[in-house]
C-alpha positions as a Markdown table, in Angstrom:
| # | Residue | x | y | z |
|---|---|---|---|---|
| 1 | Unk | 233.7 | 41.3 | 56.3 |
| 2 | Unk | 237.2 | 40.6 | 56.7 |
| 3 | Unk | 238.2 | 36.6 | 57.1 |
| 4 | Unk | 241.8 | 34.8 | 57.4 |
| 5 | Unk | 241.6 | 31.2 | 56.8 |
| 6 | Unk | 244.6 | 29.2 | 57.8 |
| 7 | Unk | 245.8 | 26.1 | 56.2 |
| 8 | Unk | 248.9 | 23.9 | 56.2 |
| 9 | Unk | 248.9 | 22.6 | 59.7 |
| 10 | Unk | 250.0 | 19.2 | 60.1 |
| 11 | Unk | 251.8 | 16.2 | 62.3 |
| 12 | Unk | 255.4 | 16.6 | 61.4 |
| 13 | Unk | 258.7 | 14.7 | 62.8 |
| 14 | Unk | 261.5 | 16.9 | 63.8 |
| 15 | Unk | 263.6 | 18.3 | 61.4 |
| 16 | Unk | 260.6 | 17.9 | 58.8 |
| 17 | Unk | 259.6 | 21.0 | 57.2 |
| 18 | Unk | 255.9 | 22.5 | 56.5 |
| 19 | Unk | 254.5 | 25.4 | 54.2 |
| 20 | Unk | 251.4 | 27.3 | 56.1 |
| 21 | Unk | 249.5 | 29.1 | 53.9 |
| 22 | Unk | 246.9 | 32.1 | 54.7 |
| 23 | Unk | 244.3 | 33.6 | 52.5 |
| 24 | Unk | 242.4 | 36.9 | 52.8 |
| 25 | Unk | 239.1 | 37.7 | 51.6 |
| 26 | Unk | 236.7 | 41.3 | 52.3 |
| 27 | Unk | 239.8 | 43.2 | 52.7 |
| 28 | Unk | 242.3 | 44.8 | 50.6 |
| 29 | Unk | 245.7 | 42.8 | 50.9 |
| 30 | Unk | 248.1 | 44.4 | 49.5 |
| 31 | Unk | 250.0 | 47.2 | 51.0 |
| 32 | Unk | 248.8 | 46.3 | 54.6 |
| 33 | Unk | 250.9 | 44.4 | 57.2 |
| 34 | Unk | 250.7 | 40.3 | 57.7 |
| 35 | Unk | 252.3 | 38.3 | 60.3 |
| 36 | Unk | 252.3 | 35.1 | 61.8 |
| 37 | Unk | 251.6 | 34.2 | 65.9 |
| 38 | Unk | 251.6 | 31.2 | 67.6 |
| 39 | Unk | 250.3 | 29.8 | 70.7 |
| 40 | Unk | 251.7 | 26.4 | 72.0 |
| 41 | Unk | 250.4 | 24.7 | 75.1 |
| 42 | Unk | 250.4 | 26.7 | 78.2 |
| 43 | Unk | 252.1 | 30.0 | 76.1 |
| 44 | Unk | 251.1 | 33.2 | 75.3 |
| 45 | Unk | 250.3 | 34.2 | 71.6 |
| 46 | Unk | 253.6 | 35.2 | 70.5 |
| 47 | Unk | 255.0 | 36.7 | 67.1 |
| 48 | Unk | 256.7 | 34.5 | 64.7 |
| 49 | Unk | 256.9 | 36.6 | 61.3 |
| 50 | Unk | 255.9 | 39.9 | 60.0 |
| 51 | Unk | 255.9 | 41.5 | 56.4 |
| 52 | Unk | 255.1 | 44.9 | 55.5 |
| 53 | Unk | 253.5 | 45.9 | 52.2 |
| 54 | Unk | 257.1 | 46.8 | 51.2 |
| 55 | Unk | 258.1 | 43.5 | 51.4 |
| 56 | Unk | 260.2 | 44.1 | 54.5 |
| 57 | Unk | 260.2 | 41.2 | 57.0 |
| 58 | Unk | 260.8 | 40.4 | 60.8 |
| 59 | Unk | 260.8 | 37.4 | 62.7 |
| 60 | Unk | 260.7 | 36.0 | 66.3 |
| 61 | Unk | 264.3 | 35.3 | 67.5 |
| 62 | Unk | 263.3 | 31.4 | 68.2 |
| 63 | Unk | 262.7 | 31.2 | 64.6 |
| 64 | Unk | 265.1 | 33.0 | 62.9 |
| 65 | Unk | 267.2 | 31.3 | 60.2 |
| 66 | Unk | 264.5 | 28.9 | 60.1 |
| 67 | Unk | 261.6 | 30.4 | 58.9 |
| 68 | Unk | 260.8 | 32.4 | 55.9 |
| 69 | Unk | 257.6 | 34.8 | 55.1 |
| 70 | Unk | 255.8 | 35.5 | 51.8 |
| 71 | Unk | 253.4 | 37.0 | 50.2 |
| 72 | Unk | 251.3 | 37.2 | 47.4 |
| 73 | Unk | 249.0 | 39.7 | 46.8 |
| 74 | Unk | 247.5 | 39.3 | 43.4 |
| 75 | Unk | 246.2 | 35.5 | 45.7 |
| 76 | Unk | 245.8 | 38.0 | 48.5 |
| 77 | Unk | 248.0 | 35.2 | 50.5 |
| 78 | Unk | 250.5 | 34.8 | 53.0 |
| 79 | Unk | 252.8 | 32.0 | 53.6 |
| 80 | Unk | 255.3 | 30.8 | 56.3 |
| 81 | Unk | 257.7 | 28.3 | 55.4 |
| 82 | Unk | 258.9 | 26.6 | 58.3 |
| 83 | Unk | 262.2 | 24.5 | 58.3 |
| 84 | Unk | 264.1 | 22.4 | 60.8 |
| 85 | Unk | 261.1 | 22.1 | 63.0 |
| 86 | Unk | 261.3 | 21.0 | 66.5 |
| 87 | Unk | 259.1 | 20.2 | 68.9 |
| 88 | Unk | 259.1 | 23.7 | 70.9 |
| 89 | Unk | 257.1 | 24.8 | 67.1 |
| 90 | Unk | 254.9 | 22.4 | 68.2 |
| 91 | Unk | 251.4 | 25.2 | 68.3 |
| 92 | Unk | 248.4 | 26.6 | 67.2 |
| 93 | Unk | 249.5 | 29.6 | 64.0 |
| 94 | Unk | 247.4 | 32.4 | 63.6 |
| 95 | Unk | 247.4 | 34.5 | 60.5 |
| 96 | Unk | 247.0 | 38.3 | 61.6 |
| 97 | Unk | 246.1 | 41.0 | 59.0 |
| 98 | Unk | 246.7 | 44.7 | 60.3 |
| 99 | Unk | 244.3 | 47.5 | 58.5 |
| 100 | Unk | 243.4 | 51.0 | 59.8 |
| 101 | Unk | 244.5 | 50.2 | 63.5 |
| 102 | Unk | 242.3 | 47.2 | 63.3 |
| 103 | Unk | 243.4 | 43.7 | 63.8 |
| 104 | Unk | 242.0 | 40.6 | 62.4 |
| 105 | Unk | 242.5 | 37.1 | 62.8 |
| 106 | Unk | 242.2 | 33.8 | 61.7 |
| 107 | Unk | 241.0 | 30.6 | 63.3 |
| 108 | Unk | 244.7 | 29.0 | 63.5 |
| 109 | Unk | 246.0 | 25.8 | 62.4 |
| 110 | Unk | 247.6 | 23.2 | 64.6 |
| 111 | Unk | 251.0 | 22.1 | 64.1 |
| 112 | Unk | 252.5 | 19.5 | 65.9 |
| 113 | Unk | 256.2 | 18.4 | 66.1 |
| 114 | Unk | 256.9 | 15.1 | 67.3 |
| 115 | Unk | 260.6 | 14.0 | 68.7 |
């Protein structure tokens, strides 16, 4: 059974930064794709980062330049640091693992960004 468990989430002023942190268990990690999504109040779910199993990375254009994906597969992990936060970050972050055309998610963790 495949789970995603979030962590990181926090209050944070603007400008703060934050490390999220994902970790994967009944599945094998490496080699398949991660990403990030977020969903803030009243918004669809919407892509933040994605890395390949190459190492290859994309991100959302509100969070490029800001934001930097990881991975580590030997911890079967994925992180997203997140710098210069302002309040439009302010959201629930999924952690979405891609395997075989299926797609799995995690729970989310809440980040707020105050003014």
């Amino acid at each position: 059974q495949v789970q995603l468990v979030e962590s990181g989430g926090v209050f944070v002023q603007a400008g703060g930064s934050l490390r999220l942190s994902c970790v994967g268990s009944g599945m094998i990690f490496s080699g398949n794709p991660m990403a990030w999504y977020r969903q803030g109040p009243g918004n669809q779910r919407e892509l933040v980062a994605r890395i390949l199993g190459s190492g290859e990375t994309a991100y959302g254009d509100n969070v490029k330049g800001r934001f930097t994906i990881s991975r580590d597969n030997a911890k079967k992990s994925v992180y997203l640091q997140m710098n210069n936060l302002i309040p439009e970050d302010t959201a629930v972050y999924y952690c979405n693992a891609q395997m075989s055309s299926q797609s799995y998610w995690g729970m989310g963790t809440q980040v707020t960004v105050s003014t």
